[in-house]
C-alpha positions as CSV (number, residue, x, y, z in Angstrom):
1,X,-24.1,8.3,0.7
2,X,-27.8,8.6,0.5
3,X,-27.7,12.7,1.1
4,X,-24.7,13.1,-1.7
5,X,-26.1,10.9,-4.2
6,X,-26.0,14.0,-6.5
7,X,-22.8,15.2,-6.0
8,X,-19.7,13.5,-7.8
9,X,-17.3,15.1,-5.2
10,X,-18.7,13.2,-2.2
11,X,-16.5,10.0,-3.2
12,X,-14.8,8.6,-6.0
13,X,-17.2,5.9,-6.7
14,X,-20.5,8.1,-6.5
15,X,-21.4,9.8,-10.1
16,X,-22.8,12.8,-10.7
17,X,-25.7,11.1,-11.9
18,X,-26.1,8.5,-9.1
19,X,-24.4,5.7,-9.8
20,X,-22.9,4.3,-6.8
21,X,-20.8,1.2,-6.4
22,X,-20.1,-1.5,-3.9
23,X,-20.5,-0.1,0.2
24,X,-22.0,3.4,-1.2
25,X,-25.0,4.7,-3.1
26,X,-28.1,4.2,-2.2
27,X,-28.7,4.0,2.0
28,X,-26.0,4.9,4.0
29,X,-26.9,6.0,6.8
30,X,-27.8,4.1,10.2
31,X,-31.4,2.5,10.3
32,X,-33.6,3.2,13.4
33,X,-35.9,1.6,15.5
34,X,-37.5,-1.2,13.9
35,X,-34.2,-2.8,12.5
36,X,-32.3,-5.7,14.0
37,X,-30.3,-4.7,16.3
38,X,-27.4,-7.4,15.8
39,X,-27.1,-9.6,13.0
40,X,-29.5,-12.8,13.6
41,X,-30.9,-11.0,16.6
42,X,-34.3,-10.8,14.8
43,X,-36.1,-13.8,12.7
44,X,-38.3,-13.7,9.9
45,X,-41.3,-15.0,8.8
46,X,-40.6,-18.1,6.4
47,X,-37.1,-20.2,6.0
48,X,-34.1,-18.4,6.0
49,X,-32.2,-17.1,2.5
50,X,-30.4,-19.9,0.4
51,X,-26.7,-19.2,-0.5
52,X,-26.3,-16.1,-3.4
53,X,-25.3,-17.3,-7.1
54,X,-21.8,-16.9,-8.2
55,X,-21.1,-13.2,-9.9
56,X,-20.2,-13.0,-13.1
57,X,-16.8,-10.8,-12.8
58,X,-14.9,-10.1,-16.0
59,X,-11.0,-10.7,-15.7
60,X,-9.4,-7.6,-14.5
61,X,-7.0,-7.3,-17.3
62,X,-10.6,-7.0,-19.9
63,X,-11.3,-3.6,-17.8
64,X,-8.2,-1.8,-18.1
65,X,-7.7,-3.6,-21.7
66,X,-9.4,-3.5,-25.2
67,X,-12.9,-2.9,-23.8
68,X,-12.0,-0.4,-21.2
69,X,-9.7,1.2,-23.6
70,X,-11.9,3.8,-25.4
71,X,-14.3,4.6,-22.5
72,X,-11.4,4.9,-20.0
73,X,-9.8,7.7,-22.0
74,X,-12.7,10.0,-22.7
75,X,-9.8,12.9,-23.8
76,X,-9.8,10.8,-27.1
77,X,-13.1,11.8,-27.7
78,X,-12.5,15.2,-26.7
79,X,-11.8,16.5,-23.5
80,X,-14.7,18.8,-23.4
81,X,-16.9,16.0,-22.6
82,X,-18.0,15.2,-18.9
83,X,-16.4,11.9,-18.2
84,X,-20.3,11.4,-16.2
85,X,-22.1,11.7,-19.1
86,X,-19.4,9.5,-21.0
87,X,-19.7,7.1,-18.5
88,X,-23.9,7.2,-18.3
89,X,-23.4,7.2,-22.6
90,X,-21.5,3.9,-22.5
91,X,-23.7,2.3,-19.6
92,X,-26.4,3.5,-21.6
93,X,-25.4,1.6,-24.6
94,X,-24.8,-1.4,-23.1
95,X,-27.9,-2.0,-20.9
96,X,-30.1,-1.6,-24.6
97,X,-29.1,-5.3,-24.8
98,X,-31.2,-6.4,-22.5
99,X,-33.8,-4.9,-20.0
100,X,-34.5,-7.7,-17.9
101,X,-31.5,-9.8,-15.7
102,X,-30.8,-11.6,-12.3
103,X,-28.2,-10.0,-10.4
104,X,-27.3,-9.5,-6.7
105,X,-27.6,-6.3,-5.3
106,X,-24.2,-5.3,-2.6
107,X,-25.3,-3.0,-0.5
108,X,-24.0,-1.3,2.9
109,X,-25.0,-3.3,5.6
110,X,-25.7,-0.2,8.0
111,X,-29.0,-0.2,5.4
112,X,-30.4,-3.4,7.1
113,X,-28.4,-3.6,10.9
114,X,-28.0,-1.1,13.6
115,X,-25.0,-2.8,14.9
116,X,-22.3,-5.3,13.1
117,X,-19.0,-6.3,12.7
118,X,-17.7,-4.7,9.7
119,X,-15.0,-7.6,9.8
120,X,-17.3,-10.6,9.3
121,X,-20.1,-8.5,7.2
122,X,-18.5,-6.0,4.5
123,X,-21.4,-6.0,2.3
124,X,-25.2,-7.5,2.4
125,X,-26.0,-9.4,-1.0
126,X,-29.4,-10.1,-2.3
127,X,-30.4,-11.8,-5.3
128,X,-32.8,-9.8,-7.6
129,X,-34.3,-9.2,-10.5
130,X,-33.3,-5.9,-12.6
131,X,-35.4,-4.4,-15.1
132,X,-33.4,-1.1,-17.1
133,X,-35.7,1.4,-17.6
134,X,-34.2,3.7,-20.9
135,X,-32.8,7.7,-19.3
136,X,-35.1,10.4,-19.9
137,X,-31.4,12.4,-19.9
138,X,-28.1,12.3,-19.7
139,X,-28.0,13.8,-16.1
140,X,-31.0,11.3,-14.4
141,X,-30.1,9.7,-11.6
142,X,-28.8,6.3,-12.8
143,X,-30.6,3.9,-11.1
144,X,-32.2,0.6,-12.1
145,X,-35.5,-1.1,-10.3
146,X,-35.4,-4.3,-8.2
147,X,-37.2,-7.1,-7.5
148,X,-36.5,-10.1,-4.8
149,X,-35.7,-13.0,-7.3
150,X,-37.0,-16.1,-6.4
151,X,-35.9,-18.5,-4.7
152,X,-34.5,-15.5,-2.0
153,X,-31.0,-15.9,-1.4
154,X,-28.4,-14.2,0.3
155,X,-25.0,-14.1,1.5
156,X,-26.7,-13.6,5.4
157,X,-28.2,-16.6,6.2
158,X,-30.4,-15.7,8.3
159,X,-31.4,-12.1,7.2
160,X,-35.2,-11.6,7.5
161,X,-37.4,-11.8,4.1
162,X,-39.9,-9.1,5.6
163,X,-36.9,-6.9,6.4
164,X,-35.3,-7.1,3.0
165,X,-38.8,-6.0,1.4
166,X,-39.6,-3.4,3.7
167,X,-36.2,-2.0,2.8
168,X,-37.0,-2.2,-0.7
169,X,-40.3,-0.5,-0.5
170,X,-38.5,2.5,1.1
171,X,-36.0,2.9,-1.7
172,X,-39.1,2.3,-4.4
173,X,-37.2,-0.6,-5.3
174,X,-34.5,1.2,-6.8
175,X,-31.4,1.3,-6.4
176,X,-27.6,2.4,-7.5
177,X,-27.1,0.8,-11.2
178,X,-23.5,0.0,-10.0
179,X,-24.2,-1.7,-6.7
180,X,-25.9,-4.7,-8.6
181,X,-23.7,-7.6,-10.3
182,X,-24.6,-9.9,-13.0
183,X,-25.0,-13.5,-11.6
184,X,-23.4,-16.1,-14.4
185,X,-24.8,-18.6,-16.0
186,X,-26.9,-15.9,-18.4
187,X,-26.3,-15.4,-22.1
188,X,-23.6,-13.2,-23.8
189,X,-25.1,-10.1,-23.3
190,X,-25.5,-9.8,-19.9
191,X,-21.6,-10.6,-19.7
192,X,-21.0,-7.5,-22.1
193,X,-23.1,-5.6,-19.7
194,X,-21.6,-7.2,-16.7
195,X,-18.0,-5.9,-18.1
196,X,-19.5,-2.2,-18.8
197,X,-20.4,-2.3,-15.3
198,X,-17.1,-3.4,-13.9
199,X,-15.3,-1.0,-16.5
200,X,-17.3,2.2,-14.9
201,X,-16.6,0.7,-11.7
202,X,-12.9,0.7,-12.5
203,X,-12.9,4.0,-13.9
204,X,-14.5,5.5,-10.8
205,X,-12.7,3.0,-8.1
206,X,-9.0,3.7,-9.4
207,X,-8.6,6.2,-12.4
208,X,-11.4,8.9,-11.6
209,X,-9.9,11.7,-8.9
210,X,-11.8,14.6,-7.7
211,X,-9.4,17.2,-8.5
212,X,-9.5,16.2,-12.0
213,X,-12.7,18.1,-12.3
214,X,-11.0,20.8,-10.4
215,X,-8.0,21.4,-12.2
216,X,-7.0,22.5,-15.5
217,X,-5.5,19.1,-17.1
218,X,-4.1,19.7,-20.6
219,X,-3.5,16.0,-21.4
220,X,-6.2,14.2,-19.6
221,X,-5.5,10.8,-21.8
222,X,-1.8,10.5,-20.7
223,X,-3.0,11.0,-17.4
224,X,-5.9,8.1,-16.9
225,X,-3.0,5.8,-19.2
226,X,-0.2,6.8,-16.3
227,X,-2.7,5.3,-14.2
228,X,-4.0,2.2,-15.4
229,X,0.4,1.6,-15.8
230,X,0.1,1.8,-12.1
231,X,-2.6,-0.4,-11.4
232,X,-1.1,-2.6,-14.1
233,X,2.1,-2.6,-12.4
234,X,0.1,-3.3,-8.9
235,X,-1.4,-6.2,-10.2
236,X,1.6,-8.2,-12.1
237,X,3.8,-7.8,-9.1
238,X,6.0,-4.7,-10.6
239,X,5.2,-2.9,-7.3
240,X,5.9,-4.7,-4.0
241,X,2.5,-5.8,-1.9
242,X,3.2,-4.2,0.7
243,X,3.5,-1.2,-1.0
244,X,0.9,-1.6,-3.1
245,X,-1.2,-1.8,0.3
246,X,0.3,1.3,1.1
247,X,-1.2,3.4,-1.9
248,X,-4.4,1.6,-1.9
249,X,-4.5,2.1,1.9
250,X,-3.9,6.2,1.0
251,X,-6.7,6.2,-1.3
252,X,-8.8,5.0,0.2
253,X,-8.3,7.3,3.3
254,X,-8.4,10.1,0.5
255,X,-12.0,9.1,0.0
256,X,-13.4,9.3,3.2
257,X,-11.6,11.8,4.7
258,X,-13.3,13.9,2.0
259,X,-16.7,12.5,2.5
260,X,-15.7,13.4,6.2
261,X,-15.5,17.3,5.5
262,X,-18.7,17.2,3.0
263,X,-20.6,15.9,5.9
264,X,-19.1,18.0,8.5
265,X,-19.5,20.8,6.2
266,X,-23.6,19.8,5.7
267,X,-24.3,19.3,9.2
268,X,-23.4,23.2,10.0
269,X,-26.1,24.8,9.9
270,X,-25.4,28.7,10.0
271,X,-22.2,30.7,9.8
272,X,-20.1,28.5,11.4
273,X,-18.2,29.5,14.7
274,X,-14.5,29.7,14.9
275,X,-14.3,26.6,16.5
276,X,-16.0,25.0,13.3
277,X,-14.1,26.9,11.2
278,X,-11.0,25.6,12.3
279,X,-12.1,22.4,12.2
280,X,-12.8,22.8,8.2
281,X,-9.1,23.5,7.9
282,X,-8.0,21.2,9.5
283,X,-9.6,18.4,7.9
284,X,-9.4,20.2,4.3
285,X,-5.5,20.2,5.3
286,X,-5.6,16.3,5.6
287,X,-7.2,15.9,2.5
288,X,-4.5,18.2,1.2
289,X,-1.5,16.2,2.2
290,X,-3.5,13.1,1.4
291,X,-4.1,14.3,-2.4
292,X,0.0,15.0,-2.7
293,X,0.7,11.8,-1.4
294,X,-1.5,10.3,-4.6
295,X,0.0,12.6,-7.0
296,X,3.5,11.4,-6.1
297,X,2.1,8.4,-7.3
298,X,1.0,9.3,-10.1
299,X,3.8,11.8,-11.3
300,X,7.2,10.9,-10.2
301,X,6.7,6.9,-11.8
302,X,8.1,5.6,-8.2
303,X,7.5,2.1,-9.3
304,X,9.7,0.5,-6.4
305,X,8.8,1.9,-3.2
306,X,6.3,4.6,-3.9
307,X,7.1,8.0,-2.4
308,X,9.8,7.8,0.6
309,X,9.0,11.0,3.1
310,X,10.3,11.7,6.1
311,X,8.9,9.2,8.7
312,X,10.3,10.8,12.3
313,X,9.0,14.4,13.6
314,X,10.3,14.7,16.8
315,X,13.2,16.2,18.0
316,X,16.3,14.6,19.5
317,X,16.1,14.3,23.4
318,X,20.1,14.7,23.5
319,X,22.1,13.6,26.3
320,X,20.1,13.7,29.9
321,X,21.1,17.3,32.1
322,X,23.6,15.6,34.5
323,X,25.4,13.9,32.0
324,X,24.6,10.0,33.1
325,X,24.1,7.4,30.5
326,X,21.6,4.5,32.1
327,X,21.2,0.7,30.5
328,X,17.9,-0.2,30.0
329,X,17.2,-4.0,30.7
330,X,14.6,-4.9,28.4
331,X,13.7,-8.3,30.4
332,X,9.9,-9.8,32.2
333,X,12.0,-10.7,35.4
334,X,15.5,-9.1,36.0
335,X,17.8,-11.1,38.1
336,X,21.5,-10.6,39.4
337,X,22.7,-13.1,36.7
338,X,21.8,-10.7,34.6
339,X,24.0,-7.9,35.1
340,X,26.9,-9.7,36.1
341,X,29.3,-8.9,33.7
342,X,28.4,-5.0,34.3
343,X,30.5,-2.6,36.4
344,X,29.0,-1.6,39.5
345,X,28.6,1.9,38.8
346,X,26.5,1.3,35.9
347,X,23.0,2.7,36.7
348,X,20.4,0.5,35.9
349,X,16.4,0.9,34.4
350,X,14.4,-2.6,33.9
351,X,11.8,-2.5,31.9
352,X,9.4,-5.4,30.6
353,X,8.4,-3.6,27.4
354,X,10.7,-2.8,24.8
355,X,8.9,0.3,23.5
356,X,8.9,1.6,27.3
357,X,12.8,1.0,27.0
358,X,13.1,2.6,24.2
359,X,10.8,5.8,25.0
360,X,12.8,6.6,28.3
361,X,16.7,6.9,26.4
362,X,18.3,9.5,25.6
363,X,21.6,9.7,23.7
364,X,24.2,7.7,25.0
365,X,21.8,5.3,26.6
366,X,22.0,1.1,25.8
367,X,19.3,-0.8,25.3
368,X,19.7,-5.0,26.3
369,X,17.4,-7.4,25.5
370,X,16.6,-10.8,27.0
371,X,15.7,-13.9,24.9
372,X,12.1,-13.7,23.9
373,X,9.6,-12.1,21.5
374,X,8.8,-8.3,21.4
375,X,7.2,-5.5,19.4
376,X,8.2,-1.9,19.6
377,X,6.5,1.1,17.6
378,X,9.5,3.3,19.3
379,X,11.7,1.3,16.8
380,X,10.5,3.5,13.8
381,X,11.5,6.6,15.9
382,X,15.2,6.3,16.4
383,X,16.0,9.9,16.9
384,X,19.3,9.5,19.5
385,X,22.4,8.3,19.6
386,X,22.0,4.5,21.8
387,X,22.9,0.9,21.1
388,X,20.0,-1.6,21.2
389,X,21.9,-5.6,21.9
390,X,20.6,-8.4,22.2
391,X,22.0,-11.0,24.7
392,X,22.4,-14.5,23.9
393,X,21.7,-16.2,20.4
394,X,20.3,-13.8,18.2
395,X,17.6,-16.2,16.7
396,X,16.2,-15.7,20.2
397,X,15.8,-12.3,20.4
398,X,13.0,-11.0,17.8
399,X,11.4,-8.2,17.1
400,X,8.4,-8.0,15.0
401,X,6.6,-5.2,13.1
402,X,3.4,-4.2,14.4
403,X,1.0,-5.0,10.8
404,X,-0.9,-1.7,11.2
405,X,2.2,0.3,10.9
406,X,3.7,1.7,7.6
407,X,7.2,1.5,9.6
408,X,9.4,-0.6,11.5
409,X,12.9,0.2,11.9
410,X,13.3,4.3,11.0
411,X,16.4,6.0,12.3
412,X,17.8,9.4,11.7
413,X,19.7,9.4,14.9
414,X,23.8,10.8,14.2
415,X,24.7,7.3,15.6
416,X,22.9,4.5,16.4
417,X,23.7,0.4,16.5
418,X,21.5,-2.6,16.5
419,X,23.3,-6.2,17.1
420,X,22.9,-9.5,18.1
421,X,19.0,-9.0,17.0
422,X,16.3,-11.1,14.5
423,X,14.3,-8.5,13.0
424,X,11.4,-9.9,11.6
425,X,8.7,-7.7,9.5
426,X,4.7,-8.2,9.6
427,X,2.8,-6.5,7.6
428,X,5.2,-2.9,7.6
429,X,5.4,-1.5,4.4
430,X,8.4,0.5,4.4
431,X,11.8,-1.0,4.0
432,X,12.6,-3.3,7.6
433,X,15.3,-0.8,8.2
434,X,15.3,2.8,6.6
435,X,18.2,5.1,7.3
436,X,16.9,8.5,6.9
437,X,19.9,10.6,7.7
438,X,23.1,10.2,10.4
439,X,24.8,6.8,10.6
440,X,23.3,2.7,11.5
441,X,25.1,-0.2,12.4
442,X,23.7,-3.3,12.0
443,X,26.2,-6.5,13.7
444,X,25.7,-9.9,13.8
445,X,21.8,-9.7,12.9
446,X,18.9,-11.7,11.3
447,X,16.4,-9.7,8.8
448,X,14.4,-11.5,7.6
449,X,12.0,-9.2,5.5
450,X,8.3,-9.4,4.2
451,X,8.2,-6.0,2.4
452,X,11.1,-4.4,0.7
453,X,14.9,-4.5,2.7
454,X,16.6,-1.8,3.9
455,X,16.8,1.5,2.5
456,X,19.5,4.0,2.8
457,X,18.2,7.2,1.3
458,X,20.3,10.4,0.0
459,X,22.6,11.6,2.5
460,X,22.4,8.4,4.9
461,X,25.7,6.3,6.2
462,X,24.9,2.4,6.9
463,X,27.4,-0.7,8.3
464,X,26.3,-4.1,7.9
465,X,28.3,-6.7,9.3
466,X,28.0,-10.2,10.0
467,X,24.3,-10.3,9.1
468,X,21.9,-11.8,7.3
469,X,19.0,-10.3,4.8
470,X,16.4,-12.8,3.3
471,X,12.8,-12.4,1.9
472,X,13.1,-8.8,0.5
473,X,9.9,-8.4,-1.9
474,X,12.8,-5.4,-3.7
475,X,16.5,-5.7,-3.4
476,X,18.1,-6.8,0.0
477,X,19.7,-3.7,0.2
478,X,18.7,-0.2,-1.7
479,X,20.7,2.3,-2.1
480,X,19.3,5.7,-2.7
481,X,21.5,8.7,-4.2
482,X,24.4,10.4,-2.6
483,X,24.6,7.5,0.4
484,X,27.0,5.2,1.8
485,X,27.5,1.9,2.9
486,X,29.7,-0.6,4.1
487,X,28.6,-4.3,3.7
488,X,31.3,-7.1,5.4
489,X,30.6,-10.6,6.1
490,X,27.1,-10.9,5.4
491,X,24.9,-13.3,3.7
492,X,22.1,-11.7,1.0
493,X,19.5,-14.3,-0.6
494,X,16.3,-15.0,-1.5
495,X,15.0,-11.3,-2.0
496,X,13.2,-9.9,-4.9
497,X,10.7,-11.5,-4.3
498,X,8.8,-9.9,-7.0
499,X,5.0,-11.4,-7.7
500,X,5.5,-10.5,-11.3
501,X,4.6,-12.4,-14.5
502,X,7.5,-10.6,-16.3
503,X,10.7,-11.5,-15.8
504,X,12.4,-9.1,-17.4
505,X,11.5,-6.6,-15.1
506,X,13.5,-8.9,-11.8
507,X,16.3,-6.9,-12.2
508,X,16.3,-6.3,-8.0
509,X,18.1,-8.4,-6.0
510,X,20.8,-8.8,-3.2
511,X,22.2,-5.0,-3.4
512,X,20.9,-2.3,-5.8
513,X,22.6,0.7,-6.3
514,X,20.8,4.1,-7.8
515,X,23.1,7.1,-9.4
516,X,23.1,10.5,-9.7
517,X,24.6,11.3,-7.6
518,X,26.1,8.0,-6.9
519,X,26.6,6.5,-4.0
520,X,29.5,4.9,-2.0
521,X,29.5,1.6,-1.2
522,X,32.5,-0.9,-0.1
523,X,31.3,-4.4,0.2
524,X,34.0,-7.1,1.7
525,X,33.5,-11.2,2.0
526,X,29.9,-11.3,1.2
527,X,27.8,-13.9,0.1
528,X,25.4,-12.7,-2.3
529,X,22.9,-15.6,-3.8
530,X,19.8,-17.4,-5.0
531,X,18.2,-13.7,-5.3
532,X,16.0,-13.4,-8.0
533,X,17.2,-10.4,-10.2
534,X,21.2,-10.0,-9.9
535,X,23.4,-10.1,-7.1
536,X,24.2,-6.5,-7.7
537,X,22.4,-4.2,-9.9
538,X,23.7,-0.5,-10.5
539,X,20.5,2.1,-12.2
540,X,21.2,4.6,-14.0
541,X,18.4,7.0,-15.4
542,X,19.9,6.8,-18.9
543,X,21.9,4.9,-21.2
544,X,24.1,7.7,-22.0
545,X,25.5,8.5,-18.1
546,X,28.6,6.8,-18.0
547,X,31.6,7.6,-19.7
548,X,32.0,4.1,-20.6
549,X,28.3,2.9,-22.3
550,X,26.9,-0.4,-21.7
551,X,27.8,-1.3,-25.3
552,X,31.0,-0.7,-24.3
553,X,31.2,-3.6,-21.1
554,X,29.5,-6.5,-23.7
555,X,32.3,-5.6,-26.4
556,X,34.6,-9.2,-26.5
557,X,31.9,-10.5,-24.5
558,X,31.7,-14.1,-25.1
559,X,27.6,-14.4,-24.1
560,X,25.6,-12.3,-22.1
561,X,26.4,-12.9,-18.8
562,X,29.9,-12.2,-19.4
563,X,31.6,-8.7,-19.3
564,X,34.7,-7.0,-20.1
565,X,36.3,-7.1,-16.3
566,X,38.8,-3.9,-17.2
567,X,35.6,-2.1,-18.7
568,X,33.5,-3.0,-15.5
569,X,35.8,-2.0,-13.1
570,X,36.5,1.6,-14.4
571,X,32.6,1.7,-14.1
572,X,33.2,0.4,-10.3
573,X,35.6,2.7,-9.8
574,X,33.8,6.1,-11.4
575,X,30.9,4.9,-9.2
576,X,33.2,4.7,-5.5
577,X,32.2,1.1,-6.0
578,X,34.7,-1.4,-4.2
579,X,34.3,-4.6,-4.0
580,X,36.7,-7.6,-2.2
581,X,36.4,-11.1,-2.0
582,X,32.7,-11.6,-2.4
583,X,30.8,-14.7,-3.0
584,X,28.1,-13.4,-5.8
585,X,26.4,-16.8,-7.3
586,X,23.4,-18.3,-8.3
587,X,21.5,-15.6,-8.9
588,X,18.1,-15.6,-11.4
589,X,19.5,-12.9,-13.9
590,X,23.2,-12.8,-12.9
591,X,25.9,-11.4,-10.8
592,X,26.3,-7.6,-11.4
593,X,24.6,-5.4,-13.9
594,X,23.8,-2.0,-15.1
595,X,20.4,-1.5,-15.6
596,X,18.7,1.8,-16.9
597,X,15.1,2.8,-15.8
């Protein structure tokens, strides 16, 4: 931001010394008068811009590798050096190669329009010429001039030369160092610098956090390595995309909630009034919860699903004052056909939303749905005891995920039962069905998931029967600690769906099983296959937690994939493990398997 170019606490990509990258730095800020109002509302004078060059970007695994390596750590140096000035050292070194180099400059487009959509515009690109002027100190601003390079080029067609200049001659034609990018097709040199730049980028981006500078950190170089091992795992596919989303999504609203409170804070102009006050706190409490969310993270290794908290805050309604349960009819046109085969004293609600349906139970209440296509936030809510059927072929009765929620089926209700249902997730990146406490039942339904699959966390009970669970991007069904399950008749496949160039770490895949302590699971006549990690895998923190070692199973083994079946049934049975008349093939890594984390 153009007021906060000083402070190193306004964002995580703004240094202390004024290095800005990509949408900040340099001219934030709405323009005025004299601007184009909408994009390609005003002309220039002259032809319009050609297309920009192609950058010169480094491959991501050079920034977090051997080049990034000693910069990115700056405790190896000692921690009593700034990490800005070991960052303006490095840059500094680097740009002595060479002074002069095209580049385009990525700047915020509320620098150039009034009004835009950030959709279609995320950045305005201009080619230009950089010349490096050498710091005076270690704490300049680090900036670097600009020039329009010839011919003028742009990413926005039609952007105005004049405007672009004028812009310039505000800003003395300088500009953020890291909001320009090497263009290819120069010589070596300007590659090394064009990885510095992305490396400092990096740093800042992903492994720089404001309260590093705010608390005491007595091992500052285990801390950047834990995480560049997250962002590693991020990017080989270790950690589900969907999840992956969901940390980078909680970042990012980290940032700008606290470039939020630095504004609010600047724009008060005395002592504040209570109202303002309040206000502070309240979005100084956001940033807060925001900043635990990241250290889970970061701490606790949860490589799988990131940090499960509890998703439902309201209360149960409980059952309605005069005792009568109601049947919602979740249909666009209800008809006596309909509710044929119900008694006549049932009392009837009909509803053409299924969110409305499901906002207006209370416990005891069931829930019908009609053949067609439906979305239902409510679903992440499930706080009462109600049965949500579907009527007719279950193929034809589906439920999507709303994209722009974390959540789609939540419950925590004593009892609740979904059946005849296709649940199909968008976007959500929380398991399709978490069971945060009570007791689900899930009959005679379709799953088929885009994130990970469902999740029954410590404490939870879950029935699956006569379903079918396909797509996970983790196991088709987790099991957390301390929970229970009952799986009959269903059909598992095609989950772990891992984007990961390792496969050694697939071990997910139709049902996994975490201990300690363990949980209960009884699993009758399913068909568990073409997953790919095992049909069932069983994690235990250490290889030392079972009586009977894994050392112990491969004894007499024949190969690998064959176990001692007296030796892995005493494991079974010290795990409530019971297992009957399951179909467990064709799986990537195998059938059943201990694995330790």
């Amino acid at each position: 931001m153009r007021g906060y170019l000083g402070s190193r606490r306004v964002e995580v990509r703004v240094l202390a010394c004024g290095v800005g990258s990509g949408r900040g730095g340099g001219g934030r800020g709405r323009r005025g008068g004299g601007r184009a109002p909408a994009l390609g509302a005003r002309g220039g004078r002259g032809r319009g811009a050609a297309a920009a060059p192609r950058l010169r970007v480094p491959h991501a695994g050079h920034v977090a590798g051997r080049e990034g390596g000693a910069v990115l750590r700056p405790g190896a140096a000692g921690l009593q050096e700034d990490a800005d000035e070991a960052m303006s050292k490095y840059l500094s070194e680097k740009l002595k190669l060479r002074d002069k180099w095209l580049g385009v400059w990525k700047t915020n487009p509320e620098l150039f329009f009034v009004k835009y959509e950030e959709a279609s515009i995320p950045f305005v690109g201009i080619l230009v010429e950089v010349t490096c002027k050498p710091l005076q100190n270690s704490s300049s601003c680090f900036k670097v001039t600009v020039s329009v390079a010839e011919p003028f080029s742009s990413n926005i067609a039609n952007i105005p030369r004049d405007l672009v200049d004028e812009i310039l001659e505000e800003l003395e034609h300088s500009v953020p160092l890291l909001e320009v990018y090497p263009v290819e097709g120069q010589d070596a040199d300007i590659g090394d610098i064009a990885l510095a730049l992305e490396v400092v980028r990096f740093f800042y981006d992903f492994l720089w956090r404001d309260w590093d500078d705010e608390e005491s950190c007595e091992n500052y170089t285990a801390l950047i390595e834990e995480r560049i091992n997250l962002w590693c795992d991020i990017q080989d596919g270790t950690i589900p995309g969907p999840i992956a989303q969901r940390f980078k999504k909680t970042l990012e609203k980290y940032k700008n909630k606290r470039v939020e409170l630095i504004e609010y804070q600047s724009n008060i102009k005395e002592d504040p009034s209570a109202a303002e006050a309040v206000e502070c706190w309240k979005k100084y409490y956001e940033i807060v919860m925001l900043c635990g969310l990241l250290k889970m993270w970061e701490d606790l290794r949860l490589r799988v699903h990131g940090p499960f908290f509890p998703r439902i805050l309201r209360r149960r309604k409980g059952k309605r004052d005069f005792g009568k349960t109601i049947t919602h009819i979740v249909a666009k046109v209800m008809t006596t056909e309909m509710v044929k085969d119900l008694s006549a004293d049932t009392l009837l609600q009909q509803h053409d939303d299924l969110d409305l349906a499901l906002d207006s139970c209370y416990s005891g209440d069931t829930v019908v749905i009609f053949p067609g296509e439906y979305q239902a936030a409510n679903l992440a809510l499930l706080t009462d005891d109600i049965i949500i059927k579907g009527v007719g072929k279950r193929e034809e009765i589906m439920i999507t995920s709303d994209p722009s929620h974390d959540s789609f089926v939540v419950s925590k209700a004593d009892n609740v039962k979904l059946m005849h249902l296709s649940l199909i997730q968008q976007g959500t990146v929380d398991g399709i069905v978490v069971v945060e406490s009570g007791h689900m039942t899930l009959e005679n339904c379709i799953l088929k998931c885009e994130g990970t699959g469902v999740c029954v966390l410590t404490g939870a009970a879950l029935t699956i029967t006569d379903s079918e669970i396909t797509g996970a991007q983790g196991a088709g069904v987790e099991l957390y600690p301390g929970s229970v399950a009952i799986l009959e008749r269903n059909e598992i496949h095609h989950c772990n769906n891992l984007r990961t160039s390792d496969s050694s770490k697939s071990t997910l895949g139709g049902v996994n099983m975490k201990v300690l302590p363990a949980p209960k699971l009884k699993m009758t006549n399913n068909h568990i296959y073409s997953n790919n990690g095992y049909g069932v895998s069983i994690l235990q923190p250490t290889e030392q937690f079972f009586i009977v070692a894994e050392d112990a199973l491969n004894k007499g083994a024949a190969s690998g994939d064959k176990k001692d079946d007296k030796m892995l049934s005493k494991v079974m049975q010290n795990l409530n493990l019971e297992m009957n008349n399951n179909k467990i093939e064709a799986n990537l890594k195998g059938d059943i398997r201990i694995v330790t984390s």
